[in-house]
N, C-alpha and C positions, 0 to 999 in steps of 0.2 A: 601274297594274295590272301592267305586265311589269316592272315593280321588285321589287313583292312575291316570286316565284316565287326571284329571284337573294339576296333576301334570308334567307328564309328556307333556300336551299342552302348558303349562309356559314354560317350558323347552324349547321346541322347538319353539316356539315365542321366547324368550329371547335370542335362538342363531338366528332365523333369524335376530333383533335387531342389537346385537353385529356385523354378516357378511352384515350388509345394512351399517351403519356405517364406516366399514373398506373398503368397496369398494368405498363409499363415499368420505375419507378420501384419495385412494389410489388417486380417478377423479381428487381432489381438489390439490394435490400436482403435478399432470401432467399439470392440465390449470394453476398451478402458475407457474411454469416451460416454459410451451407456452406464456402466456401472461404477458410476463416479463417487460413491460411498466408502464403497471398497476397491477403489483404485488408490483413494486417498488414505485409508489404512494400509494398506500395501507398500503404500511411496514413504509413509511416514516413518515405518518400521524399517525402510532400507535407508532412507537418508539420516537419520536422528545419527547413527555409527560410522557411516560416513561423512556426516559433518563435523563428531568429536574428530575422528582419526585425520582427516583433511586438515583441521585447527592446528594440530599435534605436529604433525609434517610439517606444516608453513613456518610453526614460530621453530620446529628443530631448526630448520634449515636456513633461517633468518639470523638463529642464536648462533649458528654456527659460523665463526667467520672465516672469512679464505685467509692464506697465507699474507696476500698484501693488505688485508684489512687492521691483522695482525699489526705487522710491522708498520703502516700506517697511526695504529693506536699506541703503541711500544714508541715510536721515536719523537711526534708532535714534528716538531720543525727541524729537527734536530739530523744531522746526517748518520749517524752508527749511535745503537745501543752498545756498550760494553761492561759486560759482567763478570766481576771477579772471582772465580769460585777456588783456587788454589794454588798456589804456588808451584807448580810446573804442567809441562805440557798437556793439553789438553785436547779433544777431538768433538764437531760440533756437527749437527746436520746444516740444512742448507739456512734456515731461518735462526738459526740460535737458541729454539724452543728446547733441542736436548743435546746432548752435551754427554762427553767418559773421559774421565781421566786418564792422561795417560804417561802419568811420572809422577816422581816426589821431590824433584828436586825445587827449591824454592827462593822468590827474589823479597816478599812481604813480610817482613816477619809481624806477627799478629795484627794491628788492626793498618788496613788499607787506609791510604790516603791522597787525596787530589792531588797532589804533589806527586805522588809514587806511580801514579797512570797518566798523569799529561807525560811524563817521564818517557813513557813508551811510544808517544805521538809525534808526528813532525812536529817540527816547528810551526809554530802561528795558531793550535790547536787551541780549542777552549770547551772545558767541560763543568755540565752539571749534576751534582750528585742526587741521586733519587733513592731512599728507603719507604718500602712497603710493609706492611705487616707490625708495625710499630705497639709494642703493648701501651697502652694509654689509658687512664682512669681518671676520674673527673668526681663532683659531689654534684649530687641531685638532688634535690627533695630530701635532704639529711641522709643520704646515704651515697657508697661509693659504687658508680656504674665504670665496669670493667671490662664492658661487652660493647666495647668501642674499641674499633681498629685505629690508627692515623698514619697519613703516607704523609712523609718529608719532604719536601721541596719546593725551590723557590721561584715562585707561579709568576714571579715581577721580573726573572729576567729571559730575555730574548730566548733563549731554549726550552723555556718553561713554560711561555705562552701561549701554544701550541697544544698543551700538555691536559688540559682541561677545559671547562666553560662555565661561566660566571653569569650568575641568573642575577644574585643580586649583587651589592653591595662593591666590592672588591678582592683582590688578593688576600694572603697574609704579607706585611713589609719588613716584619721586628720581631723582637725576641718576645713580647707582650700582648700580639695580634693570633689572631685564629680564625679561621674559616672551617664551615662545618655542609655536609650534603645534604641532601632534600630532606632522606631518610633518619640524620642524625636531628636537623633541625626539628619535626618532629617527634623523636625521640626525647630529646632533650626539652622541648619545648622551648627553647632560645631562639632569639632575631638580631638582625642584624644589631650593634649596640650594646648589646647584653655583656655581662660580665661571669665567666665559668671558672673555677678553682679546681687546679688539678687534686686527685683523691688524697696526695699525702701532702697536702696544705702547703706548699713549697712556691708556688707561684699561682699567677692568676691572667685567665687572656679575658682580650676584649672581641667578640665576633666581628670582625671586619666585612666579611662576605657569606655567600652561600654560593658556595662553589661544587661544580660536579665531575668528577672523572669517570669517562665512561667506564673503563675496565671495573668497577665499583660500587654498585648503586645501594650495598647495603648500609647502616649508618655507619658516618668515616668521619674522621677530622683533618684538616691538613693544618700543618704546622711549618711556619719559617724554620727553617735549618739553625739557626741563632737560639731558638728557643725550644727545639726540640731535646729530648734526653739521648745523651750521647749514645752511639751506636756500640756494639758487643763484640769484641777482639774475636778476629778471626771469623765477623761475618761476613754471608755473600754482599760484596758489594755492584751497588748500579750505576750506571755515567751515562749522558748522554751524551755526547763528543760533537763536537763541530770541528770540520776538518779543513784544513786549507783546498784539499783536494781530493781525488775520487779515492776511491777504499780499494785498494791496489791488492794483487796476491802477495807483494811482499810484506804489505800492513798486515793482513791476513794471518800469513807464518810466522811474523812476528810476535804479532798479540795471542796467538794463540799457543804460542812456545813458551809462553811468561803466563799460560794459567789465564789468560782472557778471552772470553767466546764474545763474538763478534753477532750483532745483527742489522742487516742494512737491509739498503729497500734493492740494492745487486743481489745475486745469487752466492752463493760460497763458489770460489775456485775449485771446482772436481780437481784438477791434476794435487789440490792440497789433500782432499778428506777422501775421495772415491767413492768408496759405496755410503760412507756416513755415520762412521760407525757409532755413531751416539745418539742416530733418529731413535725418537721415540714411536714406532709404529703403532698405532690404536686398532684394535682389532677384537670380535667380539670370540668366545670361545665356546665351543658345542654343547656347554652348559646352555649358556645363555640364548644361543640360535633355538637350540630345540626346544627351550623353556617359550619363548617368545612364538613361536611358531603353534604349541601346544595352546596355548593362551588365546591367540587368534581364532586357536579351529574351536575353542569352547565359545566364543562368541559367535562364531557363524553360525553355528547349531545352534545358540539360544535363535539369533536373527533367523533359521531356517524353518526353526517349528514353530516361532511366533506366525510367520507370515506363509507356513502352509496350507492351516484351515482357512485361510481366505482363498487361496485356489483352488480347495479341496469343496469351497461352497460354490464356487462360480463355476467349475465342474459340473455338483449339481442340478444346479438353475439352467443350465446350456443344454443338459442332457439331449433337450429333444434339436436342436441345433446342430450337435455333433454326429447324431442317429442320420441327419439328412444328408452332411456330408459321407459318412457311412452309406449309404446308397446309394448315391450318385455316384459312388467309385473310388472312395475313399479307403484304404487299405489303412493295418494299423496305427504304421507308420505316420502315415497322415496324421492321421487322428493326434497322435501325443505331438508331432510338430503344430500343431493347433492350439495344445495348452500351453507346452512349449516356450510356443511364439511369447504369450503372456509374460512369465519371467524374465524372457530377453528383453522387450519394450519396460516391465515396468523396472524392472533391473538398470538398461540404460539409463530412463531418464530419469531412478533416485538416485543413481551412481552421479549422472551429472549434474542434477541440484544440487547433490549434497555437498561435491566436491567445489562448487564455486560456493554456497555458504559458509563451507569450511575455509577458506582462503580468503573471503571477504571478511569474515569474522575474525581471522589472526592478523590481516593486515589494520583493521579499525581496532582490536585489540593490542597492538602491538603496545603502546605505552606500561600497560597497565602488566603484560604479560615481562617486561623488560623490569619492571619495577620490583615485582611483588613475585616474581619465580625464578627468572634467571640472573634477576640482579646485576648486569653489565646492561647495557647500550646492544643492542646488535646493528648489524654490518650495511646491511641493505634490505629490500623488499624481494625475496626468495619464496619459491613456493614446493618444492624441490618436486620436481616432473615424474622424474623414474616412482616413487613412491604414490604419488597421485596417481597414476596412471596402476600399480598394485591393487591399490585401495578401489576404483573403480573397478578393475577386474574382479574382487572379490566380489563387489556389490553384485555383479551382475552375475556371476556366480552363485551367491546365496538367492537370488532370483530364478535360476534354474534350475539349483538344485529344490527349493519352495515347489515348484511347479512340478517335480522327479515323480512323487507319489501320484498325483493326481492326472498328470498323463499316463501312466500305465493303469490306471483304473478305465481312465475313458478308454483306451483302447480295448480296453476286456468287457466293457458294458453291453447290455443285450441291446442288440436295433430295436427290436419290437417293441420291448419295453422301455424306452430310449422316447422313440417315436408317439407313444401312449403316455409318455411323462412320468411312469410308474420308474419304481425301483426296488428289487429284490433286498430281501434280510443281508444284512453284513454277512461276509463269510468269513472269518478269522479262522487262521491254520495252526496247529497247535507248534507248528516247527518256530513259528515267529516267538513264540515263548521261549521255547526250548535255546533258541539263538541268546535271545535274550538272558535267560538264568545263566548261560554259560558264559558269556558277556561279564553278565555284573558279579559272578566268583570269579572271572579271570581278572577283572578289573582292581578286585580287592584286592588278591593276591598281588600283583603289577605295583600296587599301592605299600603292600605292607614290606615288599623286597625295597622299594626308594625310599620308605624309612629306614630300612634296616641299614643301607647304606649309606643314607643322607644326600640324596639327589634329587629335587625338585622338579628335574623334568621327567624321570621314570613314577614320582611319585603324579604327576599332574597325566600322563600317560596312562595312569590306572584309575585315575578319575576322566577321562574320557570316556577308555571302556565301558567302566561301570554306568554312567550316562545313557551313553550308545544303549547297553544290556536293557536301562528301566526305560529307553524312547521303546524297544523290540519290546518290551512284555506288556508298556500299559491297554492296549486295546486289552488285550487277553482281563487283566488288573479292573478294567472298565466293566468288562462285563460280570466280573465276580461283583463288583460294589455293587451292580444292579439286582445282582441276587437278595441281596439283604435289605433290598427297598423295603421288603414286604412289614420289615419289624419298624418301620419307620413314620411319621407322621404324613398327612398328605401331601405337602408340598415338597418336602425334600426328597418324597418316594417319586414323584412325578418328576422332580429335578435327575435323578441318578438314574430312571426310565429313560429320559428324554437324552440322557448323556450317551447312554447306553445305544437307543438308537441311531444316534448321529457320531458315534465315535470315530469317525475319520477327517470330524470336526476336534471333537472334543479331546482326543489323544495325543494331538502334538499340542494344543495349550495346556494340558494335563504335565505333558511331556517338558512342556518351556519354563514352566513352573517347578517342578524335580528339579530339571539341570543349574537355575538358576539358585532354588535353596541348597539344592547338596554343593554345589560350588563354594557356595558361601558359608558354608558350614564346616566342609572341609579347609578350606582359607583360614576360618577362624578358629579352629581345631589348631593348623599349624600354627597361625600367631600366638594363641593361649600355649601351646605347647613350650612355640620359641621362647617365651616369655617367662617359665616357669624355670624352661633349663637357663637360661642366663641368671633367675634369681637362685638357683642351687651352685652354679659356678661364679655367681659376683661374691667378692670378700674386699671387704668395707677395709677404708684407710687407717680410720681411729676406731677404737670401740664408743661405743655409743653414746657413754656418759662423760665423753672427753673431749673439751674444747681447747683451742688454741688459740692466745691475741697478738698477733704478731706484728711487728712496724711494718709501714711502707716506705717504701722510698729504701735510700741510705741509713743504717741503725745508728751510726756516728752521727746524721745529721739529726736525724728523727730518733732520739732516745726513748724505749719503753717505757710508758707510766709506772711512779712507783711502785707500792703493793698498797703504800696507805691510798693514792689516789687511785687504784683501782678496784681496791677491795668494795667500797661502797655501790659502786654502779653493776659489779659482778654479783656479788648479792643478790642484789636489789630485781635489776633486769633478765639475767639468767639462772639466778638460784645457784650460785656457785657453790660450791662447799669448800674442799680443798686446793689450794692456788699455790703452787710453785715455780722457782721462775725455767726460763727456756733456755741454755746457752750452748753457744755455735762455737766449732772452733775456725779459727781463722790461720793465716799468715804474716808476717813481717815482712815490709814495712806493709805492703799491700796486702788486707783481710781477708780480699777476695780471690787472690792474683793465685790459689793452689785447688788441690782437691784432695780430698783427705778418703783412702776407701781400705775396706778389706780385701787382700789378694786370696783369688781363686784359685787353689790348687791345681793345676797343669792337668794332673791325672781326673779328676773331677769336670773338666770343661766339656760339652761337645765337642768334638772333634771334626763333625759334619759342618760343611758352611750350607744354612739352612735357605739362601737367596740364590745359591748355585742349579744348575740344571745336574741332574744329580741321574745317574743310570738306576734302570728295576735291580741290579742288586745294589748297588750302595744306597738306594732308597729303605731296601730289606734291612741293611744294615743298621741305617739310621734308625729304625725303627724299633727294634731290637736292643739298641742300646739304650739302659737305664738314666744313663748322663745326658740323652738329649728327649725325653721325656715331661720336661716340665713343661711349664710355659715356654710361650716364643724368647720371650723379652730375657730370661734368665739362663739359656744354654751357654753363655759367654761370661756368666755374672748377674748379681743383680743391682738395679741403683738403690745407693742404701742413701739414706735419710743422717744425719750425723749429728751427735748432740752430744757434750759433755756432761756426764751427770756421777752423781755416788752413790746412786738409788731412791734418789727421790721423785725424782720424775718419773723412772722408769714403770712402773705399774698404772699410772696415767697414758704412758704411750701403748703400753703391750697389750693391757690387760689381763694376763695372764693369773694363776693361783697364787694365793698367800705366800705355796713353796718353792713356787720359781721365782718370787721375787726374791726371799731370802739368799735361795743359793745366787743368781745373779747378785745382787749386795754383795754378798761377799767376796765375789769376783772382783767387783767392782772398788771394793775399798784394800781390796791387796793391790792394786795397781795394774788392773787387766782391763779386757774390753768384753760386749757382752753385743752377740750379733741375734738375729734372726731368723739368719739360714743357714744352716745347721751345715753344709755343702764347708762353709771355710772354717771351720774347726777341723784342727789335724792334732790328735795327741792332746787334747785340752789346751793348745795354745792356738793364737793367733795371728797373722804376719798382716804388718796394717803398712801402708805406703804413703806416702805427699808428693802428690807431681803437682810440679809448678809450671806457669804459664810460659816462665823464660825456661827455653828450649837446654838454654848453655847451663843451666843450674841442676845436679843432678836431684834424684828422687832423694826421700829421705825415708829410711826403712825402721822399724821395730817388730821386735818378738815379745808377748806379751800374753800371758794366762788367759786366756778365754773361757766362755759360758756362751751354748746357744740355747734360745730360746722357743718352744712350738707354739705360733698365735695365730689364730685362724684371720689374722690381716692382710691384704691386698699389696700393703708395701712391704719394703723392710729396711731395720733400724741400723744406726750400728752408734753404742753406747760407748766411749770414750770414759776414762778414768782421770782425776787430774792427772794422774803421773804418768798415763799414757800418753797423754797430750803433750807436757812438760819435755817425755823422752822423742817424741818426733819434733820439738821446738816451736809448738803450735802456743797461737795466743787465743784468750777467749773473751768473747762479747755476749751478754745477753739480751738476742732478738726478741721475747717475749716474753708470754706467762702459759703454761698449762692449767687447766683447774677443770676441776671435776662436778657433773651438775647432775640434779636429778633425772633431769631428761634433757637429749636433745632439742636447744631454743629455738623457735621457728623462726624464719625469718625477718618478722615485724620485731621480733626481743631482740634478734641479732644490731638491725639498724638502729635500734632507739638505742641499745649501748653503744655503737658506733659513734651517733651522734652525740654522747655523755661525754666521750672523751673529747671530740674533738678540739675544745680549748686545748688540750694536751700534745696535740700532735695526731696524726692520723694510722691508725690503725687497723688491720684485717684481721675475720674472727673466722678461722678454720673449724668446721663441726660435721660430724660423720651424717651423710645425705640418706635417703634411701636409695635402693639401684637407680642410678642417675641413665636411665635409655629412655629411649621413646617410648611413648603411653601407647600402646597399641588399641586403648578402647575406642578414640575417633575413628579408627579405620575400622574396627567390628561395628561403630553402628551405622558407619557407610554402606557397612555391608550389609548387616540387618534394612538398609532402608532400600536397597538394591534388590535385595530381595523381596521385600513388602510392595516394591512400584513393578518391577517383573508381575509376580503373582496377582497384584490387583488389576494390571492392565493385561496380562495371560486371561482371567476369568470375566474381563471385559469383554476383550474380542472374543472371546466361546462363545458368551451371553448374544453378542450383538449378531454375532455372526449365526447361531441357531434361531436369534428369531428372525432374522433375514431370510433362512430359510423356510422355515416354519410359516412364514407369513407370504409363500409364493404362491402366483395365482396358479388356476389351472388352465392345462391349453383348450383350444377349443374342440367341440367334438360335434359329430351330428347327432349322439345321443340324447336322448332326453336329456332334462335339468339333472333330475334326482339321480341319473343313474352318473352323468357327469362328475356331479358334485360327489362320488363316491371314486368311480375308476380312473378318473384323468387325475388325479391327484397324486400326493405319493403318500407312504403308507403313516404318515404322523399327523398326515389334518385328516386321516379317516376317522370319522365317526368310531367312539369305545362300543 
């Protein structure tokens, strides 16, 4: 029984609740209807980030294709993709996108062949071979473009048809035909007909078509398999297979016991793979969650303080509106569900403008967004839900929180003077400062611990603080600048008066303006930073005044210009000075068929495998130990560069002092070798090795005097002697010339000597770059211009929004005129 009475109280609380609310809700769509000025600043300032973020969503989720889109794009007409990645068994998840090894035992010996995988098929199978990633160079405009991909394959038969789409023209059908994409066409400035010469003068196609593979859309070329350069021993190979029949679990364990992962448009057999052990799972990691989330909530807070002096006016103006409800029986409660209501209405409906703008604009975008950012084709028209439905939550969210301040005001406003239209002096509490000062030192500190340890999100976390710190102190900030009106001229003194007394106007676009320059200050702080440490840790390949002309192609086919026909155009075009030639050593009968390197002392190796999951103490460990300290690239060895010489190159490549050439020289001409990295000198000798491609042929070993040398370059060398050469059975070829110039040629000298030689055969001219990274100054004046349209549209709405108020009338009174026009007003259109 004494349940009932409490229940029935909830109840009827709960409906008064619900009917405060809906009358709230009915005030707030009537003043957004009356105050349709600032309803449209209001919407504008919540949809414009809801429209980008909306955009952003629809093309992720469009870019992103599903598993069958995939394999849809992966096979064309074709029944099984299969890829050869090694000679024994292998383990794949359910699509074939990833893949582990799972043995070494092997049936390929180096390069895969159509023959060696129909092998593994039933009977009746028929496949086509597909290579991607193909290096490819061409001449253009007198020089050689090398920043063209081209995929292989043969688009004219029945499994290949499927495989792309042909806008214009045709296929390729020959070894003399070529087909090029939107993006290449373009590039190249070629049409269908035209005639393009590969970069090292060797042959020549005729453009047959303009053809497009969706997985591709940056510039490509595709090439008939007849006329493409052969493939590279021991790479991944690709097949499209047409099967007589369905793709069984025993195809399955077959192909994938021989080193082949399978991708069909079935599933993978579970009883074969189980949990998958070679899925690649994508996942983001607490760096990245919290960084992404911090990022967010600096945005809401610019979007929260732009768009609070618009509720903080309409506040205002309402005063005597709110005082009525206030007497009629209104509690405070009421009252801020009154301003409330406002953020939730105009929250909603920029939430759902924005978000159909946003999805209307990436679906009419799509072409352009496919072309020129993601560069493939996407899957279908996606707008991805769960994330829309975020993105509007947060709108209406920064719509609430906008309204947070200005309904706790209204509910603290005096009735009387509410009702009178009047309103008393600001009251600013000195604790809002005090919050604030301790904000923006805890904020710094926050900031200067995430550099000290290099964390992006502790560092973006102390720049929130500090934000947060200067939103809490500016009223306090606001009213000091008014102090010093007095030393000022008339207008700007009446400006920083007028700020002064409307600062619960003026303090959050005060406040949106801070967040957005110190945001972007600190941003650009870190990029200058980033930028500064990369140029202290980049180390250049050649020294400066050292270029290199080297063949393309084949060196046997394409032999090096002499020194008389290249003296004059080196001269002439780069200011050569010194010209000596380049020579490589090689193998018997095959040049290229070894690899010639210095062995890394055992004891000198990392002993940490640095890709492993590694426990806190053997991470200790690794760390601590001096042998796995360098770079990534070098705890296993480094890749050395190899060149036969007696010392005359050598000072060209290293650049080192007069005395280190010498003592290398004389390394060199006792019959020694002369390295770079100081790590495989043991005792002043050196142990130099030849592995060869055939497996069954052993290595070939020498001991041999050494000399290392210290050069502040990025690579490293390793200098060969003739008689070092001679004692491991090496033959030598010279691929080029080194010579030495006054300055690095820029790249207009580079091509026109390109083009000098070309009669000669075709040539590549190697010369030290400056730090080859990205320019970070377009993004600083993104940023500077992010902050310039913030700031001028922050001091917009102040302006519009104080004379909005400034210019309200007064209510009416039975007062006289004069005495009207004095008390019913509020205290800024009173008479001085």
């Amino acid at each position: 029984m004494n349940g009932e009475p409490h229940r029935r109280l909830h109840g009827v609380r709960l409906a008064e609740t619900v009917g405060s609310w809906r009358a709230a809700l009915r005030i707030a769509r009537r003043e957004a209807r009356r105050a349709r000025g600032r309803t449209a600043l209001v919407l504008a300032m919540i949809i414009l980030p809801v429209l980008a973020l909306s955009f952003v969503a629809a093309s992720v989720d469009m870019a992103r294709l599903t598993p069958s889109e995939q394999m849809e794009r992966r096979l064309g007409s074709a029944d099984a993709e299969l890829r050869v990645v090694g000679r024994g068994p292998v383990q794949q998840d359910a699509t074939g996108a990833g893949w582990a090894s799972g043995g070494d035992g092997g049936i390929f010996p180096g390069l895969v062949t159509v023959d060696q995988v129909t092998a593994l098929l039933p009977t009746g199978s028929r496949i086509l071979p597909v290579r991607r990633g193909v290096p490819f160079s061409v001449w253009h405009s007198d020089r050689i473009r090398d920043d063209i991909t081209a995929t292989v394959v043969d688009l004219t038969d029945p499994l290949g048809r499927g495989f792309g789409r042909v806008h214009r023209g045709r296929a390729p059908a020959g070894a003399d035909e070529i087909a090029v994409n939107l993006a290449a066409r373009r590039s190249l400035d070629v049409d269908v007909g035209d005639r393009i010469s590969s970069g090292d003068g060797g042959r020549t196609w005729t453009v047959v078509g303009v053809v497009e593979l969706p997985e591709q859309l940056a510039a490509m070329a595709i090439l008939h398999p007849t006329g493409a350069p052969p493939p590279e021993a021991n790479a991944e190979g690709v097949f499209l297979a047409d099967l007589p029949g369905p793709v069984t679990d025993e195809l399955f364990r077959h192909l994938n016991d021989n080193g082949v992962v399978v991708g069909a448009r079935g599933p993978v057999p579970a009883t074969l793979h189980g949990d998958s052990a070679g899925s690649v799972v994508a996942g983001m990691g607490v760096e990245q969650v919290s960084t992404g989330v911090l990022v967010g909530g600096l945005g809401l807070l610019e979007v929260v303080l732009l768009v609070g002096p618009a509720f903080a006016v309409g506040v205002r103006r309402r005063r005597r509106e709110l005082a009525l409800v206030a007497v009629a029986g209104g509690d405070a409660a009421q009252l801020r569900r009154v301003v409330l209501a406002d953020g939730v209405v105009l929250g909603c409906v920029g939430a759902a403008t924005g978000v159909a703008l946003g999805v209307a604009a990436a679906f009419a975008g799509r072409p352009l967004v496919e072309q020129f950012i993601f560069q493939h084709r996407f899957g279908g028209y996606r707008a991805w839900p769960p994330a829309l439905v975020v993105i509007a939550l947060v709108a209406v969210l920064a719509g609430v929180l906008a309204a947070l301040a200005p309904a706790w005001t209204a509910a603290r406003q005096d009735v009387v003077a509410g009702l009178a239209g009047r309103r008393g002096p600001p009251v600013h509490r000195r604790r809002w400062l005090t919050i604030g000062v301790l904000l923006a030192a805890g904020g710094t500190v926050v900031a200067a611990i995430g550099a000290a340890v290099t964390s992006q999100a502790v560092i973006l976390a102390g720049l929130v603080l500090g934000e947060l710190g200067l939103v809490f102190a500016t009223p306090t900030l606001v009213g000091l600048l008014a102090r010093l009106g007095r030393f000022l001229p008339l207008a700007p003194r009446i400006a920083v008066r007028d700020a002064s007394r409307n600062r619960s106007s003026a303090a959050p676009a005060i406040s949106a303006v801070m967040a957005a320059v110190a945001g972007s200050v600190a941003l650009g702080l870190f990029l200058a930073s980033d930028e500064a440490r990369a140029d202290q840790r980049y180390r250049p390949v050649l020294p400066d005044h050292t270029v290199l002309v080297t063949t393309n192609g084949d060196p046997a086919l394409n032999a090096p210009p002499s020194l008389a026909e290249i003296t004059g155009p080196a001269r002439e075009l780069l200011g050569a000075g010194t010209i000596v030639p380049l020579v490589a050593p090689g193998c018997q009968p095959d040049f290229d068929a070894c690899l010639v390197t210095a062995t890394l002392p055992a004891s000198r190796a990392c002993p940490w495998q640095p890709y492993e999951r590694l426990g806190a103490a053997d991470q200790l460990r690794a760390r601590a130990d001096r042998r796995c300290q360098g770079a990534a690239g070098d705890l296993y060895g480094s890749y050395q560069r190899v060149v036969v010489d007696d010392g005359t190159v050598l000072p060209l490549l290293t650049g080192v002092e007069p005395a280190d050439v010498a003592a290398a020289t004389a390394t060199l001409r006792s019959g020694g070798a002369v390295v770079t990295d100081a790590r495989y000198l043991t005792g002043g000798r050196l142990d130099l090795r030849v592995e060869h491609d055939d497996e069954a042929r052993p290595a070939d070993t020498a001991t041999v005097p050494g000399h290392a040398l210290e050069t502040a370059l990025g690579g490293h060398w390793l200098l060969l002697s003739p008689d070092a050469a001679d004692r491991l059975g090496l033959v030598t070829r010279q691929t080029g010339w080194a010579m030495e110039t006054d300055e690095p040629p820029e790249r207009e000298r580079q091509d026109a000597f390109v083009a000098a030689l070309r009669p000669l055969g075709s040539v590549g001219v190697g010369v030290e770059h400056s730090r080859d990274f990205q320019d970070s100054r377009p993004l600083l004046l993104l940023l500077a211009g992010v902050s310039a349209a913030v700031t001028v549209g922050a001091a917009g709405i102040a302006t519009g929004l104080a004379a909005a108020e400034g210019g309200q009338t007064c209510p009416p009174s039975p007062r006289s005129a004069p005495v009207r026009a004095y008390a019913g007003c509020s205290r800024s259109a009173r008479p001085a």
